[in-house]
Residue frames as qw, qx, qy, qz and C-alpha x, y, z in Angstrom:
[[0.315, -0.566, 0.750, -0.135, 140.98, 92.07, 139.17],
 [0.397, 0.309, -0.856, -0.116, 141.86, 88.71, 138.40],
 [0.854, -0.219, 0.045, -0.471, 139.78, 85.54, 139.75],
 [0.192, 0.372, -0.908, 0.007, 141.92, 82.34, 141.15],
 [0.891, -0.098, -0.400, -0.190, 141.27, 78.61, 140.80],
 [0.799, -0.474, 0.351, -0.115, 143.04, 76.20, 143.11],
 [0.175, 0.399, -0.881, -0.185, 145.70, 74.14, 141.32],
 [0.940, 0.004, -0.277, -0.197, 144.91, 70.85, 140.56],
 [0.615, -0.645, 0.438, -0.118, 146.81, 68.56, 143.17],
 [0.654, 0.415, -0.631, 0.049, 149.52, 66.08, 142.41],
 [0.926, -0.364, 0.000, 0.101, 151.37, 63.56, 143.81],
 [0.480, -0.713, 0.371, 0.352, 154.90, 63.72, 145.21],
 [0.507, -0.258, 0.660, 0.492, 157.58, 63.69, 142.27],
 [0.429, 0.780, 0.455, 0.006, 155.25, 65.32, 139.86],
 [0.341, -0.066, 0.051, 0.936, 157.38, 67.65, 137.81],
 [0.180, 0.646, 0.373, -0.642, 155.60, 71.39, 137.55],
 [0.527, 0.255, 0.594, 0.551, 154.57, 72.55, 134.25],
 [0.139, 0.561, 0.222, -0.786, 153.51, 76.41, 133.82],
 [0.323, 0.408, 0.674, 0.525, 150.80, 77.26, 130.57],
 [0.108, 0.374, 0.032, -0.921, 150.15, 80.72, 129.35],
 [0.282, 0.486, 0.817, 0.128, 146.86, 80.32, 127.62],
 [0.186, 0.638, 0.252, -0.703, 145.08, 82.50, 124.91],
 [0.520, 0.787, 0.327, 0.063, 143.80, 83.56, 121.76],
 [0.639, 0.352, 0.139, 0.669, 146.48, 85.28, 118.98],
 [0.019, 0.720, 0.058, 0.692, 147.29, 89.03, 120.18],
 [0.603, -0.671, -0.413, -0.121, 146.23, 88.43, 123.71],
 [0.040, 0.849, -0.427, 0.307, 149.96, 88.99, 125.11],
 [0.989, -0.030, -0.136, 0.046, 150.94, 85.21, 125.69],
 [0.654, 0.322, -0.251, 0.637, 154.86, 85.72, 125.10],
 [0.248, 0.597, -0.239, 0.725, 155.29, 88.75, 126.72],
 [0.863, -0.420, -0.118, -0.256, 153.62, 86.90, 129.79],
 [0.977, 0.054, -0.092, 0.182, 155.73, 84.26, 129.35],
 [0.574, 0.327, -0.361, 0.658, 159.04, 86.19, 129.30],
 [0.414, -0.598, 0.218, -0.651, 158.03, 88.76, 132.33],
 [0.711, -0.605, 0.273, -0.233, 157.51, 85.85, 134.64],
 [0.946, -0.151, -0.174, 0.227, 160.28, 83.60, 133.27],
 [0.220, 0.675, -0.345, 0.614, 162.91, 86.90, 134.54],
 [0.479, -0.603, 0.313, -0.556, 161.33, 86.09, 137.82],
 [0.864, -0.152, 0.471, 0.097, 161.94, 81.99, 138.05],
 [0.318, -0.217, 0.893, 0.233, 164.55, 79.73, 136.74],
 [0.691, 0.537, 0.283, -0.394, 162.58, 79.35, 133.32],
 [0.352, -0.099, 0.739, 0.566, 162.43, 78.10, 129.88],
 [0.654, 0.334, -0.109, -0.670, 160.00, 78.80, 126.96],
 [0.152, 0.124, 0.863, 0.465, 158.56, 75.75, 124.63],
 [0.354, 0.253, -0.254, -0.864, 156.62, 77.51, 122.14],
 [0.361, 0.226, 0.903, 0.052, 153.56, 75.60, 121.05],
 [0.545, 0.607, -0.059, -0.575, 152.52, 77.64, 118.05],
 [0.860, 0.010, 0.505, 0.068, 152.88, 75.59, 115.17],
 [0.605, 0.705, -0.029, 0.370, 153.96, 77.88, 112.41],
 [0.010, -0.916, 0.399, -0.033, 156.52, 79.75, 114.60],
 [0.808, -0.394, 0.420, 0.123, 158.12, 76.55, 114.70],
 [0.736, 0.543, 0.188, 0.357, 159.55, 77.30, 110.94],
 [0.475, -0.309, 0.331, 0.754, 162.44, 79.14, 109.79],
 [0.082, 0.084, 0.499, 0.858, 161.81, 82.44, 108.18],
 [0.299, -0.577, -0.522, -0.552, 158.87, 84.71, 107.63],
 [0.470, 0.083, -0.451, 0.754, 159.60, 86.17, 110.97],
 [0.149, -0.160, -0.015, -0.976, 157.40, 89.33, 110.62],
 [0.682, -0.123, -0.405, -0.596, 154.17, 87.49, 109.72],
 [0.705, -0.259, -0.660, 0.016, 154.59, 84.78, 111.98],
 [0.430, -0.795, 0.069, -0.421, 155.00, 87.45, 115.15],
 [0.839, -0.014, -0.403, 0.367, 157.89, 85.41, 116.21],
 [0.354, -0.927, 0.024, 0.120, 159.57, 87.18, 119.57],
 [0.647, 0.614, -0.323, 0.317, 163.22, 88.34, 118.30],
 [0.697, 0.027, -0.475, 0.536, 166.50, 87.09, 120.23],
 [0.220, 0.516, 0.050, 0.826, 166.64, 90.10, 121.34],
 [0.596, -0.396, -0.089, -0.693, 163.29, 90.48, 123.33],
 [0.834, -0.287, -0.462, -0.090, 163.72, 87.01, 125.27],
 [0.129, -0.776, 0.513, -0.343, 166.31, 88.48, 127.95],
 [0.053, -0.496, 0.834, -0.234, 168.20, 85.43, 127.84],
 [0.687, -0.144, 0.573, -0.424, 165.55, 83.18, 128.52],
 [0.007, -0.069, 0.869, 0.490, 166.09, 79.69, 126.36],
 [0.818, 0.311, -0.010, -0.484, 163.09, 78.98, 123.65],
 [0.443, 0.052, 0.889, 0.103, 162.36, 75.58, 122.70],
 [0.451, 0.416, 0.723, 0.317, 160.86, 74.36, 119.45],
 [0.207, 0.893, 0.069, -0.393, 160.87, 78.33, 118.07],
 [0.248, 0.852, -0.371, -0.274, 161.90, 78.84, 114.47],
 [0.658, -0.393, 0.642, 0.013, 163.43, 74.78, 114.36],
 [0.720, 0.413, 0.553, -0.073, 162.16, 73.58, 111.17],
 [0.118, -0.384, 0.344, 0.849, 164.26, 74.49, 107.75],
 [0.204, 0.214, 0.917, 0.266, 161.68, 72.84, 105.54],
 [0.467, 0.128, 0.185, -0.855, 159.19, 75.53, 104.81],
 [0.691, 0.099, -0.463, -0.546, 157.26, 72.67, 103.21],
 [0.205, 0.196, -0.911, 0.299, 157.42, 70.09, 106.30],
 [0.530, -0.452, -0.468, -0.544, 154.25, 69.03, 107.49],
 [0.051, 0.319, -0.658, 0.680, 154.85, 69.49, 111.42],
 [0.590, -0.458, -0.524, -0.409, 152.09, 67.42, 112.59],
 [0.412, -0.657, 0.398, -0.490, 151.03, 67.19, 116.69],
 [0.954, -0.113, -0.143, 0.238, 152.71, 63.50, 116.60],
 [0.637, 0.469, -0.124, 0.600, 156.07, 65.94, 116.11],
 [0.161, -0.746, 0.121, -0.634, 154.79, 68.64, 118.10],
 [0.796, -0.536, 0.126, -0.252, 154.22, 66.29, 121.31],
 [0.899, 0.171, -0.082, 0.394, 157.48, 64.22, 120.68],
 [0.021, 0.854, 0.339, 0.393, 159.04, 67.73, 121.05],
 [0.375, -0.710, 0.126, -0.582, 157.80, 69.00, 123.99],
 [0.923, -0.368, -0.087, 0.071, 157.83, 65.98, 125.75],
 [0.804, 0.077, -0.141, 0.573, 162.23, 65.71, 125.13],
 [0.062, -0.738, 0.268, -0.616, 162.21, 69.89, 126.01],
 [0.482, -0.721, 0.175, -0.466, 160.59, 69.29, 128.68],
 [0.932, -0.218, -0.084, 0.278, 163.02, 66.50, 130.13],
 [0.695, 0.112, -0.048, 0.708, 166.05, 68.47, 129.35],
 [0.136, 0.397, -0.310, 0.853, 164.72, 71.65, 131.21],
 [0.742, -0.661, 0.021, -0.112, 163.51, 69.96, 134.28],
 [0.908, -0.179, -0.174, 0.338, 166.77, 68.30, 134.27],
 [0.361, 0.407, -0.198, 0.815, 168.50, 71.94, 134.07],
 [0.257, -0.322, -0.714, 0.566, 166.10, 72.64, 137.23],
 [0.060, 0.122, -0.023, -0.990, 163.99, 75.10, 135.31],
 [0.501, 0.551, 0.540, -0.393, 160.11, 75.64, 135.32],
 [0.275, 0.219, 0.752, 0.558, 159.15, 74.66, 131.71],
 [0.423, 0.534, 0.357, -0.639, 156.53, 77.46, 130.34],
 [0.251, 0.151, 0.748, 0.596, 154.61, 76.29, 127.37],
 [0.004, 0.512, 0.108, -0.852, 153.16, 78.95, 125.24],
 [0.025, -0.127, 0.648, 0.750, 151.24, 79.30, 122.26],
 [0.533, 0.226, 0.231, -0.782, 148.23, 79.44, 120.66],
 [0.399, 0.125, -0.831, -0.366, 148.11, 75.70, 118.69],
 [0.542, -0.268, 0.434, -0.668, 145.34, 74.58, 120.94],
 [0.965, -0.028, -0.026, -0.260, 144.40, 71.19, 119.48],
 [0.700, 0.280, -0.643, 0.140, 147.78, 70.38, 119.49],
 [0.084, -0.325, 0.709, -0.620, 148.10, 70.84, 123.47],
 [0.757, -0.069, 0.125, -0.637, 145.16, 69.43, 123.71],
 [0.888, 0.189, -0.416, -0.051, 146.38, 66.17, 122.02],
 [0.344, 0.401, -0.581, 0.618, 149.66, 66.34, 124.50],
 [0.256, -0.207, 0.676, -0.659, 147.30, 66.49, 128.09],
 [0.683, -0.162, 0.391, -0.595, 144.65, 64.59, 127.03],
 [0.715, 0.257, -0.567, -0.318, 146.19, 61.77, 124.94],
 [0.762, -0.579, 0.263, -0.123, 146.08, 58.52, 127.32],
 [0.909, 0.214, -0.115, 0.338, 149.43, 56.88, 125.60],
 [0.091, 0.625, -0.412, 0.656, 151.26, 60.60, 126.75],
 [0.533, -0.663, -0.525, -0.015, 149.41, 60.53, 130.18],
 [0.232, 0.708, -0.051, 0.665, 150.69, 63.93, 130.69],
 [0.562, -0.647, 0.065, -0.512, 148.68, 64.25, 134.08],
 [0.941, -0.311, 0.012, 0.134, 150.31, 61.13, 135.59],
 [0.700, 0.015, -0.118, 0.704, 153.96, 62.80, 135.24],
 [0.232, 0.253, -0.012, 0.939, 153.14, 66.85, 135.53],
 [0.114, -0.727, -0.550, 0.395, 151.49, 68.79, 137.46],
 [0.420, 0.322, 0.377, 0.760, 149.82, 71.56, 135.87],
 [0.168, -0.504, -0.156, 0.832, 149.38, 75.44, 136.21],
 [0.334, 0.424, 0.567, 0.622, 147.27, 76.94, 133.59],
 [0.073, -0.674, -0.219, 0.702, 146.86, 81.02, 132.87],
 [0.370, 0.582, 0.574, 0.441, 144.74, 81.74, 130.38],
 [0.089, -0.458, -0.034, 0.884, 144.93, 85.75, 129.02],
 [0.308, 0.546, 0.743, 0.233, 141.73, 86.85, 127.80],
 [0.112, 0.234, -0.143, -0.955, 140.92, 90.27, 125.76],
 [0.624, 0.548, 0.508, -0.228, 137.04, 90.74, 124.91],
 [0.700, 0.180, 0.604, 0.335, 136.90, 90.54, 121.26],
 [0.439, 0.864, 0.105, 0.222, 135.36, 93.47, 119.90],
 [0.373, -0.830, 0.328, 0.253, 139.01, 95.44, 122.24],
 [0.694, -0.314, 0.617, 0.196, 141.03, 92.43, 120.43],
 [0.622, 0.494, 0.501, 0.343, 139.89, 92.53, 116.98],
 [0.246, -0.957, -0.110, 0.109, 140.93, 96.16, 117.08],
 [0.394, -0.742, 0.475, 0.261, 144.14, 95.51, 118.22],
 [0.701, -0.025, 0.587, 0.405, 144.77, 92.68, 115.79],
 [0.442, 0.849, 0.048, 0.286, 143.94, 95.20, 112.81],
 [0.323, -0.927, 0.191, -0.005, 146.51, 97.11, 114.54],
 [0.521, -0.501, 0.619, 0.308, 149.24, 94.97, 114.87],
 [0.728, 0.363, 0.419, 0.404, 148.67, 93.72, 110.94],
 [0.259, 0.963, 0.064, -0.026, 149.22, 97.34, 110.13],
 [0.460, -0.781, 0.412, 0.094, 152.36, 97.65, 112.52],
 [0.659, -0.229, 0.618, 0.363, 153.93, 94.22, 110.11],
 [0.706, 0.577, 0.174, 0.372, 153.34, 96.05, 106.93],
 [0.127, -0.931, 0.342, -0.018, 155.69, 99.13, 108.49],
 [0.722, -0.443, 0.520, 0.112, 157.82, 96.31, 109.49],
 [0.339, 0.603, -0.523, -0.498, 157.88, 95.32, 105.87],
 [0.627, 0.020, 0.758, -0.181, 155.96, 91.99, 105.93],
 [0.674, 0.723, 0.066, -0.136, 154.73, 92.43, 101.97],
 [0.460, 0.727, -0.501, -0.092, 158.41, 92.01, 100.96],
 [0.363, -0.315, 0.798, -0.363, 159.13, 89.81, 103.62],
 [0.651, 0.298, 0.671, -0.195, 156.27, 87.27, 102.35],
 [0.681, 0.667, -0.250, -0.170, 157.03, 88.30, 98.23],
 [0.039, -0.642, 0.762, 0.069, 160.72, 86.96, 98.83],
 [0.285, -0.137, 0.938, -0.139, 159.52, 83.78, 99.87],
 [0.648, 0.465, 0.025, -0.603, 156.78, 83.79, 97.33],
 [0.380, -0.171, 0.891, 0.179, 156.36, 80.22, 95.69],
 [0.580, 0.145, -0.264, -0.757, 153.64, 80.33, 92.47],
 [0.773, -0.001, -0.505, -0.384, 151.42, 77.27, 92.77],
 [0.145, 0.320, -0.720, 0.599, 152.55, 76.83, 96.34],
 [0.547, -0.408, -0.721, 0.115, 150.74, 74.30, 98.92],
 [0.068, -0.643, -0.028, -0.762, 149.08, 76.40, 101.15],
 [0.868, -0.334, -0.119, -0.347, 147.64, 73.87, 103.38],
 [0.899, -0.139, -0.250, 0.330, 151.00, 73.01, 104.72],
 [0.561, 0.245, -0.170, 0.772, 154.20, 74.51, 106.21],
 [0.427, -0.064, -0.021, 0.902, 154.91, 77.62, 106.75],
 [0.088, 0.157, 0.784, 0.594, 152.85, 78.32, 104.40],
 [0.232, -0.559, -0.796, 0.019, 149.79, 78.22, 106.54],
 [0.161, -0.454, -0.472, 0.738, 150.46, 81.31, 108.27],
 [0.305, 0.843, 0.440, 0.049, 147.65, 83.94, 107.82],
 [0.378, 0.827, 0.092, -0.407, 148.60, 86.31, 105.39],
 [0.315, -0.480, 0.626, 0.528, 150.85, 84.67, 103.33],
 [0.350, 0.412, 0.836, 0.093, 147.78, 82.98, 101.31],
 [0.221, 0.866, 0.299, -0.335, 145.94, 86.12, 101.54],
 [0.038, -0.881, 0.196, 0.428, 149.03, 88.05, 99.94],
 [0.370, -0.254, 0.788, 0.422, 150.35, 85.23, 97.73],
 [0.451, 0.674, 0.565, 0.150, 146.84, 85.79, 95.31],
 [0.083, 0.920, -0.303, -0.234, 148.43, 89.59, 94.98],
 [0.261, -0.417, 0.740, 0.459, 151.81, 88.53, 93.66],
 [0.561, 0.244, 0.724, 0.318, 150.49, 85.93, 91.29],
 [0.388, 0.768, 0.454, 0.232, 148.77, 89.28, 89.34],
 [0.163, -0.904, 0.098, 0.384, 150.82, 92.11, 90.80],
 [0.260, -0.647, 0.335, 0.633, 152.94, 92.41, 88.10],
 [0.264, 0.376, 0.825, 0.329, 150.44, 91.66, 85.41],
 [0.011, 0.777, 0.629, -0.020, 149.11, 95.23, 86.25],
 [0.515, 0.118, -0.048, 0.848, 150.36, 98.31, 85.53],
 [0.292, -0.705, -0.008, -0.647, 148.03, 100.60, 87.01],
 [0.359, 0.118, -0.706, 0.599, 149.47, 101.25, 90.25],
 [0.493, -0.183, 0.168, -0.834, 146.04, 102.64, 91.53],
 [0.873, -0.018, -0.313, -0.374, 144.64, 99.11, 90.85],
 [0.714, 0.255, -0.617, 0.209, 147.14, 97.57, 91.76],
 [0.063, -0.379, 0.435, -0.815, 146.89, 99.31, 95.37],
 [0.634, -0.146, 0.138, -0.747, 143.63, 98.55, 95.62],
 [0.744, 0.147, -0.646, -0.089, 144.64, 94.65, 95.24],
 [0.256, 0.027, -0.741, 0.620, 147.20, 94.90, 98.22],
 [0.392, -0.190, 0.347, -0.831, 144.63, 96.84, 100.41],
 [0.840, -0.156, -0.093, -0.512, 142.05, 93.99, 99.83],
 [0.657, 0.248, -0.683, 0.199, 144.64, 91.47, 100.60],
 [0.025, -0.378, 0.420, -0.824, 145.60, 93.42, 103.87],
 [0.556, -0.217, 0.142, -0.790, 141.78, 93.24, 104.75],
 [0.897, -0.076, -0.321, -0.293, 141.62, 89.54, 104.22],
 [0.570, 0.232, -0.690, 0.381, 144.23, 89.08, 106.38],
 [0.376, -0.118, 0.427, -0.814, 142.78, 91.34, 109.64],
 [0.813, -0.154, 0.114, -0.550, 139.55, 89.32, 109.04],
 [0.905, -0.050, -0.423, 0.008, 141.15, 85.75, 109.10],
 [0.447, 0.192, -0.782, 0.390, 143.40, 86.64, 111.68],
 [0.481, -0.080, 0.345, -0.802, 140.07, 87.71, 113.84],
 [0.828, -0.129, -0.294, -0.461, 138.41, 84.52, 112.70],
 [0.837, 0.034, -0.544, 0.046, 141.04, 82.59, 114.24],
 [0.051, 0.312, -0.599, 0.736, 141.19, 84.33, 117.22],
 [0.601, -0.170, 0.065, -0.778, 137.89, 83.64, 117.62],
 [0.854, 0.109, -0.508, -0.038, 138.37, 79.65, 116.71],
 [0.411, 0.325, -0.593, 0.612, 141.53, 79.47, 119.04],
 [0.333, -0.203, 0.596, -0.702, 138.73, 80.96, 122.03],
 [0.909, -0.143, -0.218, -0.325, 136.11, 78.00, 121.43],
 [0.811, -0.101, -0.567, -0.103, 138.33, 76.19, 121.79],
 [0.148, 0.222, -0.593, 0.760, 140.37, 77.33, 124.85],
 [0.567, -0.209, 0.125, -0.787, 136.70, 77.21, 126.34],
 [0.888, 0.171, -0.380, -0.194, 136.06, 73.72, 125.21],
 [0.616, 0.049, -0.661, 0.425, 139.49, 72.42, 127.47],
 [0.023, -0.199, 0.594, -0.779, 138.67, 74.59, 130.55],
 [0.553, -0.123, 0.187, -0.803, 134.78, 74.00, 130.73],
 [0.895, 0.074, -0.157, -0.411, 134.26, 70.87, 129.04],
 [0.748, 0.391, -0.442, 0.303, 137.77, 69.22, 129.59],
 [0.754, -0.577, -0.297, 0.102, 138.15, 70.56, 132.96],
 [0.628, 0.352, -0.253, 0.646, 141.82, 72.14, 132.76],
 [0.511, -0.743, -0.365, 0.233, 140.99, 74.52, 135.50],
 [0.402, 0.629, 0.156, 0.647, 142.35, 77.78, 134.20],
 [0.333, -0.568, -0.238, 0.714, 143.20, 80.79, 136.01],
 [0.381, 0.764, 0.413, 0.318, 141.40, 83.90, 133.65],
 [0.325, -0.446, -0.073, 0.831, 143.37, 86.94, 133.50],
 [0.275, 0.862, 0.422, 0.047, 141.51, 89.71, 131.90],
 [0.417, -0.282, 0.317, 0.804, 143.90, 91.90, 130.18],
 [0.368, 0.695, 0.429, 0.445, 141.03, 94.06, 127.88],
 [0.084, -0.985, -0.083, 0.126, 141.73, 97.47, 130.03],
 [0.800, -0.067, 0.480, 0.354, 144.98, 96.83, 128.73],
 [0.418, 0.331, 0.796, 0.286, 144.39, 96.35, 125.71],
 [0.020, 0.873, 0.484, 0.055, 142.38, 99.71, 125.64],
 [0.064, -0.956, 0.135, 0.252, 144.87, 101.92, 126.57],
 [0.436, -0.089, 0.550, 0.707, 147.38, 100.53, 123.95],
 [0.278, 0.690, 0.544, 0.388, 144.42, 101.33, 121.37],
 [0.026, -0.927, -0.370, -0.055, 144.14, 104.70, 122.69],
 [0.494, 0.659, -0.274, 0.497, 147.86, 105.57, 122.80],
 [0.344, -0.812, 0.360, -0.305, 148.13, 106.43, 126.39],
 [0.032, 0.535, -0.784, 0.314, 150.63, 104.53, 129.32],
 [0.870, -0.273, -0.072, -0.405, 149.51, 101.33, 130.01],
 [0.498, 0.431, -0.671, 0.341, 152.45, 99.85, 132.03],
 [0.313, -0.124, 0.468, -0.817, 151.31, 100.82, 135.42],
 [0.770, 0.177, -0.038, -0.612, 147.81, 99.07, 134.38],
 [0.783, 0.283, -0.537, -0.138, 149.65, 95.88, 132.82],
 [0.202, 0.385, -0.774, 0.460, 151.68, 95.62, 135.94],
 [0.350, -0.184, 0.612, -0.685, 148.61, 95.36, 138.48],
 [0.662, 0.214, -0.273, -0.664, 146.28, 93.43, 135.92],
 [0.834, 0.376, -0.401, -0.033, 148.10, 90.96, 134.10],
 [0.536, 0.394, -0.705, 0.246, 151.79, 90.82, 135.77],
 [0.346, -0.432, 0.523, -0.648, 151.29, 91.09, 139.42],
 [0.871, -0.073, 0.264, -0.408, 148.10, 88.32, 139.59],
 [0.826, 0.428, -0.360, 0.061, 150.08, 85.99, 137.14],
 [0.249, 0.553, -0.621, 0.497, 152.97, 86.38, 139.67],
 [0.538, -0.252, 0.527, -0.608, 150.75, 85.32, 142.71],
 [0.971, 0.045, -0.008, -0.234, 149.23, 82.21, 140.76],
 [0.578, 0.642, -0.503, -0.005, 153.02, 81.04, 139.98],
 [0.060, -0.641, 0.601, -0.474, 154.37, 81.16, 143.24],
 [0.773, -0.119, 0.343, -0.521, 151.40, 79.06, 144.81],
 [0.875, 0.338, -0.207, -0.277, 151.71, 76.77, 142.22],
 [0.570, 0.525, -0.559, 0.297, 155.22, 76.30, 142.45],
 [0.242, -0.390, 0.639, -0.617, 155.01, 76.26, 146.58],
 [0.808, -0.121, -0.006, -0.577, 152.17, 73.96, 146.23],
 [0.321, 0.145, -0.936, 0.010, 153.04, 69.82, 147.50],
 [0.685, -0.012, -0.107, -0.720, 150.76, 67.08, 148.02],
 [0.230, -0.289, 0.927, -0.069, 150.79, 63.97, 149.27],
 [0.453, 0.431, 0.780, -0.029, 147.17, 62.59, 147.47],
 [0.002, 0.219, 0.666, 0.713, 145.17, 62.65, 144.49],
 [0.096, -0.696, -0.712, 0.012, 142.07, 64.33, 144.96],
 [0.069, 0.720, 0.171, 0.669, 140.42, 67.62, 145.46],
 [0.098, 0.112, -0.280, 0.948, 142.45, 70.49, 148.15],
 [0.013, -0.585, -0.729, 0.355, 139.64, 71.15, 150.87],
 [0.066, 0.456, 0.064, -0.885, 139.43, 74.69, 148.96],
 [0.028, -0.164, 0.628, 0.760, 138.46, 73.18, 145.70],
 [0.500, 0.269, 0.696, -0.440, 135.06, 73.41, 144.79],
 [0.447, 0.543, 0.669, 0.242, 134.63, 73.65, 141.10],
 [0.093, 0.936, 0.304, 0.149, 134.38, 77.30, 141.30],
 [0.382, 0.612, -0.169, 0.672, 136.59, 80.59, 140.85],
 [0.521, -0.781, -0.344, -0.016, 138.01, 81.65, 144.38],
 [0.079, 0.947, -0.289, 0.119, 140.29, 83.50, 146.17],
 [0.558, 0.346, -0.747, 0.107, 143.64, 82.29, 146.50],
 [0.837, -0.435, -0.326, -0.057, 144.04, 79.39, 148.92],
 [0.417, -0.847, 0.269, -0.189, 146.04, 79.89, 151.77]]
């Protein structure tokens, strides 16, 4: 079962702000839509590469399709695959979403797994985030070895998808990697294949190119899950953000293992995620300071 924090208190006229915290794979989005069916929601994505146009597969982008209706912000905005989308842009943004879905009366959820940039956005003191929002944070954590697992998994699942033609189309020789689009993991990994794949005409060799590509992609996208939890550690322990942890590895386990894990996802993940929301969203305050429940430590909810 899930552990709960207290909210952090506000002052009257504070708008609410809901964050789905985690590491790549973890099940952020599909969080994120599930509870905005249940409130008046919006998404604003805060990945930074899904914020391009194109490359769909690889960048794990959620399709129209999948969002039942709910509106995404900054998803998929950018036409420039070469645009350098820095977290001056990213916070500029978020900041004008979020005005124009409080003002539609909907709970803003920001998602994603760009962590210094959210960081820069709550803790810069020219934003002063805290002095206008009151914030909710639900962080969804999968132990690693369960996670790294799954992410091998899901890279398989986007070459079925056809991500290797998907990322040849857009194939640029002598392309800036370190920017754009560009950035996302495996497009590097799979853009050294092209440059020789058709310099080789053994197709055995040539197999054995992709396959090592493939592999360098699973292990960078496991290094940066692994980056992505420092830091998500770094803003709740050392920064203070006061997370709610949802543990979502039994999950996680019975996707790996093929069986039904709906039943499991419902009582874990959706149910506890549904109890922190409400509170949050019921919560009002007339002072700054710490709720007689808050003590620093994980507890049960507050009454």
């Amino acid at each position: 079962m899930a552990s709960f924090t207290c909210s952090a208190p506000s002052l009257v006229g504070k708008k609410k702000v809901l964050f789905i915290m985690g590491a790549t794979g973890t099940g952020k989005t599909k969080l994120s839509i599930n509870l905005g069916t249940q409130f008046p929601s919006e998404v604003i994505n805060s990945d930074k590469i899904q914020v391009y146009k194109g490359l769909d597969i690889i960048t794990n982008k959620v399709p129209e399709s999948e969002r039942n209706g709910i509106p995404h912000h900054l998803l998929g905005i950018i036409d420039d695959p070469d645009y350098d989308f820095t977290i001056d842009d990213f916070c500029k943004h978020v900041l004008i979403a979020l005005d124009l879905i409080i003002e539609n009366g909907h709970l803003p959820i920001i998602v994603g797994g760009s962590n210094t940039y959210l960081a820069t956005l709550l803790e810069d003191p020219n934003i002063a985030f805290h002095s206008k929002y009151d914030c909710c944070f639900i962080w969804v954590d999968v132990s690693l070895p369960v996670l790294f697992q799954y992410l091998d998994k899901r890279v398989d699942e986007m070459l079925d998808e056809g991500v290797v033609d998907e990322i040849r189309e857009a194939f640029v020789p002598g392309a800036d990697y370190s920017r754009g689009v560009r950035r996302a993991i495996g497009v590097p990994e799979l853009g050294e294949y092209f440059l020789v794949e058709k310099e080789i005409s053994d197709e055995a060799e040539k197999e054995k190119m992709l396959q090592r590509a493939i592999a360098r992609t699973k292990k960078n996208t496991c290094k940066l899950a692994e980056m992505q939890l420092l830091k998500i550690h770094r803003m709740n322990y050392e920064l203070g953000w006061g997370m709610t942890k949802i543990d979502s590895t039994q999950v996680f386990e019975a996707i790996l293992k093929g069986v039904d894990y709906k039943h499991l996802y419902q009582e874990i993940v959706f149910k506890p995620s549904m109890e922190i929301v409400k509170r949050f969203l019921q919560e009002t305050t007339q002072m700054w300071g710490k709720t007689p429940c808050q003590n620093g430590e994980q507890a049960t909810i507050c009454a």
